[in-house]
C-alpha positions in Angstrom: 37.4 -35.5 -122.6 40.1 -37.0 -125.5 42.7 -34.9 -124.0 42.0 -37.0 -120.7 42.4 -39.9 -121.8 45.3 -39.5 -123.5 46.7 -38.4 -120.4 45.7 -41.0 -118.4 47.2 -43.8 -120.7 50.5 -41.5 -121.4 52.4 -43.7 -119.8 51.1 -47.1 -119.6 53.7 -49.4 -121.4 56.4 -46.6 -121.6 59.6 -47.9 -120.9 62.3 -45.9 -119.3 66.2 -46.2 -119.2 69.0 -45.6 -116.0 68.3 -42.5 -114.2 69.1 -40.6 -110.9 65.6 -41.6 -109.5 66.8 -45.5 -110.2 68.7 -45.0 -106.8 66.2 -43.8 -104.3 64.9 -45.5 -101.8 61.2 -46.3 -101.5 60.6 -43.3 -98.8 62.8 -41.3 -100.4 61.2 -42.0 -103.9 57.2 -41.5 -102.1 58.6 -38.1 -100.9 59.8 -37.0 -104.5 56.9 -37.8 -106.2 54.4 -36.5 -103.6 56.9 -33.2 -104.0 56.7 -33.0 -107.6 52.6 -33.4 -108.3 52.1 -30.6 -105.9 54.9 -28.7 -107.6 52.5 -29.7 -110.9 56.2 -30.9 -112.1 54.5 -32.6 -115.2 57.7 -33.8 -116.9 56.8 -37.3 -118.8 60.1 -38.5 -118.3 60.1 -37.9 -114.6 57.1 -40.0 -113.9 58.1 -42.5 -116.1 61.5 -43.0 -113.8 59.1 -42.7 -110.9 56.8 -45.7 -111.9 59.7 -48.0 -113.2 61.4 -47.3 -109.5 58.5 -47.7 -107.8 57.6 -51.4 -109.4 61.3 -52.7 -108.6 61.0 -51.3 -105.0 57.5 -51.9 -104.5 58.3 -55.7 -102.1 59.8 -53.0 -99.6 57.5 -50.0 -99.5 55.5 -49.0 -96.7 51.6 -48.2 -96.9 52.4 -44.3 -96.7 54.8 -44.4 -99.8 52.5 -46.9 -101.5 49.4 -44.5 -101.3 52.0 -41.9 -101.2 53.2 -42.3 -104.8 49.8 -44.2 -106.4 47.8 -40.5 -105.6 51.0 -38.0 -106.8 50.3 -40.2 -110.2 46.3 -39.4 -109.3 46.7 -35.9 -109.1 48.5 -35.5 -112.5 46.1 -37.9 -114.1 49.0 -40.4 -115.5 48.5 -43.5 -115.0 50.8 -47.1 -115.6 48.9 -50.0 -115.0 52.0 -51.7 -114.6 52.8 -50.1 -112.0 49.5 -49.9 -110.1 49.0 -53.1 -110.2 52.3 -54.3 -109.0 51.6 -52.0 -105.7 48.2 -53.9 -105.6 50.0 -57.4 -105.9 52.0 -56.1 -102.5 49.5 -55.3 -100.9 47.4 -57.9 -99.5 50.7 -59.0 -96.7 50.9 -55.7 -95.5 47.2 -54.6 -95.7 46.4 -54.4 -92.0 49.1 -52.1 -91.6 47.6 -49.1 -93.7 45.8 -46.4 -91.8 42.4 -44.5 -92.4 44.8 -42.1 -94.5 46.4 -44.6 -96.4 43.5 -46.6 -97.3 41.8 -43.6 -98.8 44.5 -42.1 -101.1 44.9 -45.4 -102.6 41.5 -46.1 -103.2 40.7 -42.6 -104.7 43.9 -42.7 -106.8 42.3 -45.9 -108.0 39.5 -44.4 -109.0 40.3 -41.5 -110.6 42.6 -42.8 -112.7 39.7 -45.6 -113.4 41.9 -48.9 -112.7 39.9 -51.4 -111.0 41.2 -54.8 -109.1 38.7 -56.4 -107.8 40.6 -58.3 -105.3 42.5 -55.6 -103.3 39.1 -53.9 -103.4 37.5 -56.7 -101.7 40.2 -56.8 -99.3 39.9 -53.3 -98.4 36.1 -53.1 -98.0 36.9 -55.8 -95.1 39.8 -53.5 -93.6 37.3 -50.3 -93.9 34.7 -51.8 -92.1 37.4 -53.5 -89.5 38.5 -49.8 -89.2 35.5 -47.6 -89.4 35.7 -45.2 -86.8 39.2 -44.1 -87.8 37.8 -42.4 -91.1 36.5 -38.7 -90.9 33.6 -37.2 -93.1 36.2 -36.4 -96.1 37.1 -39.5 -96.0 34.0 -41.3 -95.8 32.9 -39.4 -99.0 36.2 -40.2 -100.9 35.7 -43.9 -99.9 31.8 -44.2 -101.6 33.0 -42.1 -104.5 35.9 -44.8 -105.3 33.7 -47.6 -104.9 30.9 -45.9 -107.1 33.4 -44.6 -109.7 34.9 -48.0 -109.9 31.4 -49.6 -110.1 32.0 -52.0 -107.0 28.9 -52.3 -105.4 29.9 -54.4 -102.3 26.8 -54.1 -100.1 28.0 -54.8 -96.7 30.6 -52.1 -96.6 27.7 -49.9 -97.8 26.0 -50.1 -95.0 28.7 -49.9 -92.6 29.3 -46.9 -94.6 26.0 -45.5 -94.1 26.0 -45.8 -90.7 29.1 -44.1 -90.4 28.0 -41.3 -92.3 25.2 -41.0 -90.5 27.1 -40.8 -87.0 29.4 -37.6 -88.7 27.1 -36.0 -91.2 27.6 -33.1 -89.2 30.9 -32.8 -89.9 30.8 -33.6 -93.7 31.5 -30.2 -96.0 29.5 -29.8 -99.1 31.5 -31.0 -101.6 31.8 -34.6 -99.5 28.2 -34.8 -99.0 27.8 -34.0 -102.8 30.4 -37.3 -103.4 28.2 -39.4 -100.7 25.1 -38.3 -102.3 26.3 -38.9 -105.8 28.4 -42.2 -105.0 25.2 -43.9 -103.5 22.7 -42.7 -106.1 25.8 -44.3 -109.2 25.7 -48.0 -106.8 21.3 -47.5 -106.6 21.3 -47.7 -103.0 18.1 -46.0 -102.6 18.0 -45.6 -98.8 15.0 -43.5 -97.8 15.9 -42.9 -94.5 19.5 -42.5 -95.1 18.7 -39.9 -97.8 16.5 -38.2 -95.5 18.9 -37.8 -93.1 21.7 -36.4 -96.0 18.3 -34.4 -96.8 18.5 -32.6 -93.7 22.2 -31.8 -93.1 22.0 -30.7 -96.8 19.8 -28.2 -96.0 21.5 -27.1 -93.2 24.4 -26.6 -95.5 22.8 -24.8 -98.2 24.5 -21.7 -98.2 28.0 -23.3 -97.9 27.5 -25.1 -101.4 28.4 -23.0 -104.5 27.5 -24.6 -107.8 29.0 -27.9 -108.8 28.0 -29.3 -105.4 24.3 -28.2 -106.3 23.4 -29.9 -109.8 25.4 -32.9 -108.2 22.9 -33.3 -105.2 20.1 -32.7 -107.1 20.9 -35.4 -110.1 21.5 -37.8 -107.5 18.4 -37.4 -105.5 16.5 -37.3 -109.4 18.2 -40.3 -110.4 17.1 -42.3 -107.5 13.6 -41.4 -107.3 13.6 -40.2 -103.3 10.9 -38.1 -102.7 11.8 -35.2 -101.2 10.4 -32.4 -102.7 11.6 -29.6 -100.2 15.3 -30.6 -100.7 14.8 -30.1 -104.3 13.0 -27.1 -104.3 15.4 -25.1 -101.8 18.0 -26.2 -104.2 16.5 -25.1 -107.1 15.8 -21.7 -104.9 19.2 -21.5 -104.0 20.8 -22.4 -107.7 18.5 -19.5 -108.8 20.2 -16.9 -105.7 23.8 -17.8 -106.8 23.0 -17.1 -110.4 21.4 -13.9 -109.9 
């Protein structure tokens, strides 16, 4: 857990001289860093030239390179506030231009590098719900784990959530029902009928979880209280299987 956070405040504050990445373009410079985190390239000094670009080209990116470079950062776990929020403060102007896609990575990048601005998060919850049916069941979970990781509880985009959800539950793997579960247990939205319904699919589903996914489900379900004994037992009964 300490080694975390050091990472994730490496490079907040760090300033960073001239170098090739000064020159690239916004798309260019989205490209490069998506590149690099899924090349794990985890030089300091790279990201460092990546933020300080992206902040002084940030009035002419698009909502793809925005997302685009906020998750690489995500997926390295180094974060600069600086640079996050001077994406956020571009954003509003060009929000109804990001897609289902878009919308998600920035969020979850948010989250998992825990910055939180209230306001583009307000914003968003309006453009999720103005844009509902364009998310899919990954997404969906993604969305209600940013929210709840952030601790946002905004109450009407839950339950445009929840009806979403419930409309592609079918389609939701295991570890994204785990993050719905687990998201809406962290906000205490203790739905009965909604959790019956994640219940069922759940069960459905058993044999695709494998352990994380498991304890996750069955805290959440603890923590809020539903009563749903079955669900609980068959996933005791199947944490049991996997051990043995």
């Amino acid at each position: 857990m300490q080694r975390s956070r050091r990472c994730l405040a490496l490079l907040d504050g760090v300033a960073v001289g001239s170098d090739p990445v000064s020159r690239l373009s916004s798309f260019a410079l989205a490209r490069m860093a998506f590149r690099a985190a899924r090349e794990n390239r985890n030089s300091v000094s790279l990201w460092r030239a990546i933020a300080a670009r992206a902040m002084v080209v940030a009035p002419s990116m698009q909502p793809s390179d925005i997302s685009s470079v906020l998750f690489s950062f995500a997926l390295l776990r180094f974060r600069d506030r600086a640079m996050m929020m001077r994406l956020a403060e571009v954003t509003p102007p060009i929000l109804g231009q990001f897609r289902a896609a878009d919308i998600t990575y920035f969020l979850a990048a948010f989250a998992r590098l825990d910055v939180q601005h209230k306001l583009v998060l307000n914003l968003f919850a309006r453009e999720i719900a103005r844009k509902l049916p364009d998310f899919n069941g990954a997404q969906l979970g993604e969305l209600v784990y940013a929210y709840a990781r952030l601790g946002v509880r905004h109450d009407l985009l839950l339950d445009v959530l929840k009806k979403r959800i419930i409309e592609v539950v079918k389609a939701i793997g295991p570890w994204h029902l785990a993050m719905v579960v687990n998201g809406f247990a962290r906000l205490r939205v203790a739905d009965e009928r909604f959790f019956t319904i994640l219940a069922s699919e759940i069960c459905r589903k058993l044999p695709e979880f494998r352990g994380r996914p498991l304890a996750i489900v069955a805290n959440a379900y603890a923590r809020l209280m539903v009563r749903n004994r079955f669900l609980l037992e068959v996933l005791g009964d199947e944490a049991f299987r996997q051990r043995g």
